[in-house]
Each structure stands twice: as C-alpha cells, then as structure tokens.
ZAMARGU-4260 file (C-alpha; in steps of 0.2 Angstrom, whole numbers, plus 5000, padded with zeros to 4 digits):
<rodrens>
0) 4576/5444/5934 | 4557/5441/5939 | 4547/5436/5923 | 4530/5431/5932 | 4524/5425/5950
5) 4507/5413/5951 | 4498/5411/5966 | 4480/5403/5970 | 4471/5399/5987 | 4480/5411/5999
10) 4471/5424/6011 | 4461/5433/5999 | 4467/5425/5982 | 4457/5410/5978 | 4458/5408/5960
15) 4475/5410/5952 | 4481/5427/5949 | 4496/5431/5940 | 4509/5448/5943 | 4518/5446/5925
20) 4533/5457/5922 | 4534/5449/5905 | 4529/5468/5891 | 4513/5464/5884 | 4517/5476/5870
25) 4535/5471/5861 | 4535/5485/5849 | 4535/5497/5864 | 4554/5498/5870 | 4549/5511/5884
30) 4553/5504/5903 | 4558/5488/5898 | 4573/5476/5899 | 4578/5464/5883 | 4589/5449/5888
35) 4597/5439/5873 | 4601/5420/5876 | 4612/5416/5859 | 4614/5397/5867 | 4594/5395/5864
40) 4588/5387/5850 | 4572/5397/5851 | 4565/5409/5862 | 4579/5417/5861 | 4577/5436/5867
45) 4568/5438/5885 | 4557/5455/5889 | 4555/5461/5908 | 4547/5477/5914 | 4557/5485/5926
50) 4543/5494/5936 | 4526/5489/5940 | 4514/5498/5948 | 4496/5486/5961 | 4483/5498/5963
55) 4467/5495/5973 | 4456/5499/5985 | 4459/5494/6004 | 4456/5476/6008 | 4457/5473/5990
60) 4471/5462/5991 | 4486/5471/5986 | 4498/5466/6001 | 4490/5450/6000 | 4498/5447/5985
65) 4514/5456/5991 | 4514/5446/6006 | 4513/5429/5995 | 4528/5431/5986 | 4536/5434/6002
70) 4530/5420/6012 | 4535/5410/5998 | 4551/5416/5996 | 4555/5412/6015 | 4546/5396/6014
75) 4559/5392/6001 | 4573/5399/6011 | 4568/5390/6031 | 4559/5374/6024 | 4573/5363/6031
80) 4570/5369/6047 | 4553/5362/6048 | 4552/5347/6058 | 4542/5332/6056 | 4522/5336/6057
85) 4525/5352/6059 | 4513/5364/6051 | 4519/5374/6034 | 4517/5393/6038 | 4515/5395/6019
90) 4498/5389/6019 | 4485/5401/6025 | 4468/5397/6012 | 4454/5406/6007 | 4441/5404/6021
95) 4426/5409/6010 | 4425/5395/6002 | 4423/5377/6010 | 4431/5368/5993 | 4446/5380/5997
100) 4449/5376/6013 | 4451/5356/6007 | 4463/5361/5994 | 4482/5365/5993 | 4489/5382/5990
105) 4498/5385/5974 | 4513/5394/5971 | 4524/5396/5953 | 4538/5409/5949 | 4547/5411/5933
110) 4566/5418/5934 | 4579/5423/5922 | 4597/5416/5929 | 4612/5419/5920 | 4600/5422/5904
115) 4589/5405/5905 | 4570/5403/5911 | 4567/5393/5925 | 4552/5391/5932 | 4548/5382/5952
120) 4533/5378/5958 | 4526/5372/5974 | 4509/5366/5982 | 4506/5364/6000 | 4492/5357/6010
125) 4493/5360/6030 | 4509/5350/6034 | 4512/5341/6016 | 4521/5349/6000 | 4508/5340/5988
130) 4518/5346/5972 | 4535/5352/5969 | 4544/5356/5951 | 4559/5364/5943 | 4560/5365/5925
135) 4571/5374/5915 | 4576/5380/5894 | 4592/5379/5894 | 4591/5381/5874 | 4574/5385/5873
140) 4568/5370/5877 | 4558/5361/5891 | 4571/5353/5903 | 4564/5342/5918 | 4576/5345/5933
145) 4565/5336/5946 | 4546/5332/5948 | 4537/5328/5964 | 4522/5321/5971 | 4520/5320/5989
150) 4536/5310/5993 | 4537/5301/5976 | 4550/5309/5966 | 4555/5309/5949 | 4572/5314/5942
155) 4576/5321/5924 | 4590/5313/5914 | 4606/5317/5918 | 4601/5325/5937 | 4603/5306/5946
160) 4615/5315/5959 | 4601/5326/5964 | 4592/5312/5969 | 4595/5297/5980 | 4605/5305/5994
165) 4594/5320/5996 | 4574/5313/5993 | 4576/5300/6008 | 4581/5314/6022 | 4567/5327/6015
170) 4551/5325/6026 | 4534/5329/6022 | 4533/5349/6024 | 4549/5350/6019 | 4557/5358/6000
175) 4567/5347/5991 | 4574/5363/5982 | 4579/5370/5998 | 4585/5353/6004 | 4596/5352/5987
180) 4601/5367/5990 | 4609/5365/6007 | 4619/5352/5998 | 4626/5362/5989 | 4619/5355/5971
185) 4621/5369/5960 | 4607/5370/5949 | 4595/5368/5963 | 4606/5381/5975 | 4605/5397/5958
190) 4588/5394/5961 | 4589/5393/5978 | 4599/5408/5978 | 4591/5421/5965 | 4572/5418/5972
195) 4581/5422/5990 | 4589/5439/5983 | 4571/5444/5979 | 4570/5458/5993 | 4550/5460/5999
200) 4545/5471/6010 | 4526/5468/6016 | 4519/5482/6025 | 4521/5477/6044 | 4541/5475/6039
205) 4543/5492/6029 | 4537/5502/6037 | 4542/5497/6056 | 4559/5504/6068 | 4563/5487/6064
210) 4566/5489/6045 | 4576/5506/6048 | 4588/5496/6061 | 4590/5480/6052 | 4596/5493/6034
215) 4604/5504/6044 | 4616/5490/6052 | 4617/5483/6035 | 4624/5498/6026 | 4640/5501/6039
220) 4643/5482/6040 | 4657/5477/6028 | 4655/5475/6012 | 4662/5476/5993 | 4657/5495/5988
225) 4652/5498/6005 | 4662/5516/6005 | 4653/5520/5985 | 4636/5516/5993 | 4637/5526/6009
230) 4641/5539/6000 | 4629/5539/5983 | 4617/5539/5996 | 4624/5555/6009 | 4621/5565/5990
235) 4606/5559/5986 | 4599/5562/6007 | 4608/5581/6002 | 4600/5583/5986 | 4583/5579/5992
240) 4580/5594/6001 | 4580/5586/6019 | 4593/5598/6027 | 4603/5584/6032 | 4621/5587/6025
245) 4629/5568/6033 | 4623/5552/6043 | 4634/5541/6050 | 4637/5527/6065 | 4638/5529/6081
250) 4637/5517/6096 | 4629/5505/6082 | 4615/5518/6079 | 4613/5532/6067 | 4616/5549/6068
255) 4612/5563/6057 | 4620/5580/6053 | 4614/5596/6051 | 4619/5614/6052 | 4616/5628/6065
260) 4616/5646/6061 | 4633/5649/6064 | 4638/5634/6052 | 4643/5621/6063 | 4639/5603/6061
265) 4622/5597/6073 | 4623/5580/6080 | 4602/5572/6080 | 4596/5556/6085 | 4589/5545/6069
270) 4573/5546/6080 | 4573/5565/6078 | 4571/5566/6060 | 4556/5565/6051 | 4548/5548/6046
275) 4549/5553/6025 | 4568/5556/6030 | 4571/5540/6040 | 4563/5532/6025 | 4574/5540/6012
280) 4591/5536/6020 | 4586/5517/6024 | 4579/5513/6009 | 4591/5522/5997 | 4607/5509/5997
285) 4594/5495/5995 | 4589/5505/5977 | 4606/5509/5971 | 4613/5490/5975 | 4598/5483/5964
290) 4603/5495/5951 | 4620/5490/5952 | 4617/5471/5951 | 4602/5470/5943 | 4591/5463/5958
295) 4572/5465/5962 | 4565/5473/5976 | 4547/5473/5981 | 4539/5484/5992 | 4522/5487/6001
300) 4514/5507/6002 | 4534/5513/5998 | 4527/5530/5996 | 4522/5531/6014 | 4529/5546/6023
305) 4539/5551/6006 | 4536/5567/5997 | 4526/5561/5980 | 4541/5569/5973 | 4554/5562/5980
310) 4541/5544/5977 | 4542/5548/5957 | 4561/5550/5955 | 4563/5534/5964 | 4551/5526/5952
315) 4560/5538/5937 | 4578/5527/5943 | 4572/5509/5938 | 4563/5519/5922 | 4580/5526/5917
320) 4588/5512/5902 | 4605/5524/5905 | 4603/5521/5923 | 4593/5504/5925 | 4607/5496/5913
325) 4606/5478/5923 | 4588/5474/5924 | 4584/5480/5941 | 4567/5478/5944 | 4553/5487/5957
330) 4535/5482/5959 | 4525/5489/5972 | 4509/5493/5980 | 4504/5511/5981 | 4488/5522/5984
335) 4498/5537/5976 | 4491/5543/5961 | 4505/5555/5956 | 4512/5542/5950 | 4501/5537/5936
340) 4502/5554/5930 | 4510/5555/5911 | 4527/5562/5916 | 4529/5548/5923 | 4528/5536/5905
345) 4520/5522/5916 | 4515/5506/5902 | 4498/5501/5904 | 4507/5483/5907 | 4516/5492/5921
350) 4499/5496/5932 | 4490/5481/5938 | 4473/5483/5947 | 4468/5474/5961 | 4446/5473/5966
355) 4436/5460/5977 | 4423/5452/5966 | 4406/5446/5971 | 4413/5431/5981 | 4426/5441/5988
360) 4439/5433/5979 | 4454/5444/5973 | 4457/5448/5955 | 4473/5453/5947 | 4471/5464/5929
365) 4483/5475/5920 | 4476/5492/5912 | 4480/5485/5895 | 4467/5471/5897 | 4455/5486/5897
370) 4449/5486/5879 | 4447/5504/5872 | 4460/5510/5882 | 4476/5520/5874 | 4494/5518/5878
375) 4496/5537/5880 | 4482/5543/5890 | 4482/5549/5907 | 4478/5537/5919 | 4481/5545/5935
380) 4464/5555/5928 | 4456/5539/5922 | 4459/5532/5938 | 4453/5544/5948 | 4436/5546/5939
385) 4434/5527/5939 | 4437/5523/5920 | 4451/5509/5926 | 4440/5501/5941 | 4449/5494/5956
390) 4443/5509/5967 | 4433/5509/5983 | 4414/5508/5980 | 4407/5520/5996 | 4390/5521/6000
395) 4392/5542/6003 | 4374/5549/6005 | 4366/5534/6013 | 4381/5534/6026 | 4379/5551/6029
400) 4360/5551/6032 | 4362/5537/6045 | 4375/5550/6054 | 4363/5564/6053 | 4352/5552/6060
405) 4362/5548/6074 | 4369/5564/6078 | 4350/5572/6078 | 4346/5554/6090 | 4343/5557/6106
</rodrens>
C-alpha cells in the first residue's frame, strides 16, 4: 500500500512535492483503508486513501508527476543494468533554474508491507546516486536498514550480511536496493518487490496499441485465476453496454464477438472496435487483480475514450469498503470533471491540484488545504467556476481581437 511519494528537481517539479495517500481527516471513514500492526509499539493503526484524484491545467505538471513515480519505479527495478559511467535516466532536472541543474534529484516513497512502514529514498546526480536509504518501524520505531553516501556506506545493526559482499560490486549509478535485491537479501528484495508491483501507466504507455497488446497477451498467458479473471471481465465488457457479448485469442491477437440480426456470433478484429472499448477490455483484468491483491495502480488521462459513466463506476470500485476489502489503490490524472461531482463522495484529501507558479515551478495541493472549504460541497462546480484554482488562465478577448485582426489583415 502507497502511503506518500516525494519528489523535487524533475522536469517541471523543482521544489519538493508530495502525492500523500495518508486521510488528512481520521474521523472521516469514507474511501479509506485502516491497517492495524498489533506488533508496533506505537503507531500502531495505518490510514490509506484508496482513490486520488491530480487535477490541472495542461502543462501543469500532472504527468510529470505521474511519470516520476514511474521513472523511479524502473530506475529501481533496471539499475544493475547500468554500466560504469553510464548516465542514470532518472535524472532529467528542472531547467529554469541554474542552482537546479547543479543539484541532484530527489526521490522518497513510503510503503506498507506486510503491515509495517518503510520508507526508501534515493538522490541522483547525472551518473552518481549521491544518497540512498531504507528505513523501517518494525514496531513503531525507527529502524536503520542501510544508509548511503555516494559509495560510502553504512549498515544498521544486525544487517552485516547486507553489506560487505554486495557494496563492493555496486558502481556509481547503480542501487544498492536493487543490487541487494538480486541477491536475494529479503528485506531489501519486499522492498524491491512491492515498489515494482506499483503498476504506472504515463500517458504515451496508456494510451498506445502497445498497452492493449502487451495486457491483452498478459490476460491469456497462464496464470493462477487466470479462468475467474477472463471471465469477471467478459460480464463486465457485456454489462457495459458495448454490444460485445465475448473476446477471446486468436493467432495471439484478440478477437471480439458480437451478434448479427439473425443471432449468430460475429467474429471482429480488436482494431474494429471502438477506442473506449479497447480501453475497457484491456484495462479491466489490471482493476479486478488490484482489487483482489490489494495492489496500486497508477494511471495518466484513464478517462480517455471512456464513457464518463463507465469512468465513475471504475472509480465507484476502489470507493466500495465491501468491494475494495484489500487496500487496492487508484490515483490518477484526469481533466473529467464528472468525476468531482457529489455522487461520486470524493474527500477533499482525495483531489489534489496541480498549477505552475510564477517561476514555473510545479505545485502540488489538496482541496482540503483550501481554508473555508467544506467536506460536502460540490466541487466539480467549485472547480469549474475557479473556487479550487489549478485551471487554465486564458487570455480570451485579447486572443480573439488579435484574430479578428488577422482574419480582417490583408
């Protein structure tokens, strides 16, 4: 379960900005997750928000921040395949600023595994990993698993196997997380493990022939529940209105079924049907396995091509406590209003508004930082008329006299 994720100096994100999933209202049960550790000595109950909701206007830096949790995440899972002086992909700085571009980019998560916070961080320069850290409360308290420093490294008690086989053969641009992980030392490889089952879906991945292919040929590969999945998701294709009655593999490619007038079953190409239903069929096993293991999935404009129906009852899933009984999670970046609309009992810690300031720096805020805002207003309106912020600022009449002016040029 994803608690928060950090990130400063990337792209459009020079100071820190934080995407928390942590309720900033406890007496407020509604879409959230309570996890109990009776092993802590303190902190003993966890609070996650199942659903969270980045909205901005364009070039804000809404997939930016998308897109650093999943750069992070496969910097964490392909480090060891950097070799020596090779640059580290990860680091991509703010370019507006000259003090940025001479600094490292920052990176922190904080995960629940198996019912206990840990929390990783990283800091990269060009081809260096300047900081790296793993900590962890086993029972509520501060543990040091390892620190680093460039290549000086620093164990915490009981952790000396970690160490002096593993911190000689990692270079430079390389994690010593992932390095652990590949031998196979078990705290480092949950870790390992849980931030590489966060699925993230950046825009120019989610919504490519690329994503549908690479889902598709996942969901007929063998797998446990494979049968249960394939077909959770042929009802839920039926039931959304899309005419398609079946899908299934053929050749290694899709194939979908409908009827004729005469009542007999249509072969079509995956190609043939619409984008929305495409979209539906790829991305539905992905939702019912992170309900059923409680995993976290991350998604860039999901509501592209969807009905903003059909959008709402996949948000409705991870809002359900009878359905969402594992701590599944879905955050993602939307232009779709509907969404906010009150039917849909969105938290105000569950939207997070994303603007450029003055410098052109991304900032990160959550509608319950807005003093004087309630918890049961309507803030697909408020949004709308401006009341939350984070919409674009057009210049309307003085654009349109400078076309009038052109179009009357001559």
């Amino acid at each position: 379960m994803l608690l928060n994720f950090r990130v400063s100096n990337f792209r459009s994100i020079n100071e820190m900005v934080e995407l928390s999933m942590v309720p900033s209202d406890l007496k407020n049960p509604v879409n959230s997750i309570k996890v109990t550790n009776p092993e802590a000595t303190k902190n003993k109950d966890y609070y996650a928000l199942t659903s969270a909701a980045i909205y901005g206007p364009n070039a804000s830096g809404k997939s930016n921040i998308i897109k650093a949790l999943g750069d992070f995440r496969e910097y964490v899972r392909n480090s060891t395949d950097n070799k020596p002086n090779e640059a580290i992909s990860l680091y991509e700085p703010f370019k507006l600023s000259e003090k940025s571009l001479r600094n490292p980019s920052f990176f922190s998560i904080d995960m629940l595994i198996g019912n206990v916070l840990y929390t990783y961080s990283i800091e990269v320069f060009e081809k260096e990993v300047i900081k790296e850290s793993l900590f962890f409360y086993p029972k509520g308290l501060k543990v040091k698993v390892f620190e680093r420093n460039r290549q000086e490294f620093y164990k915490g008690n009981g952790y000396e196997g970690i160490f002096e086989t593993i911190k000689q053969r990692t270079t430079e641009n390389q994690l010593f997380l992932s390095k652990a992980a590949v031998e196979n030392i078990e705290i480092a490889k949950s870790v390992y493990e849980r931030i590489s089952m966060v699925l993230v879906f950046t825009t120019d991945v989610f919504h490519s022939d690329r994503f549908n292919r690479t889902a598709n040929k996942h969901i007929f590969s063998d797998f446990e529940g494979k049968s249960l999945i394939l077909n959770l998701s042929k009802s839920l294709i039926q039931k959304l209105d899309t005419q398609v009655i079946d899908f299934q593999e053929k050749d290694g490619v899709i194939k979908t079924i409908h009827l004729n007038d005469k009542n007999e079953r249509i072969e079509f190409e995956f190609s043939d049907e619409s984008s929305g239903t495409q979209r539906a069929i790829s991305f539905s096993p992905l939702i019912f396995m992170a309900l059923k293991y409680g995993d976290t999935i991350v998604a860039d404009e999901f509501e592209r091509s969807l009905h903003p129906e059909i959008a709402q009852y996949i948000l409705s899933l991870f809002n359900d406590p009878e359905v969402n009984t594992k701590g599944a999670q879905f955050i993602f970046a939307t232009h779709d209003t509907t969404l906010l609309s009150p039917e849909n009992n969105l938290r105000r810690d569950q939207i997070n508004l994303v603007e450029k300031n003055s410098k052109g720096e991304t900032e990160l805020y959550t509608v319950s930082d807005i003093k004087g805002i309630r918890g049961d207003g309507n803030f697909e309106k408020w949004y709308i008329e401006g009341r939350l912020g984070a919409v674009p600022n057009i210049a309307k009449e003085t654009f349109r006299h400078e076309l009038i002016d052109f179009i009357n040029s001559k």
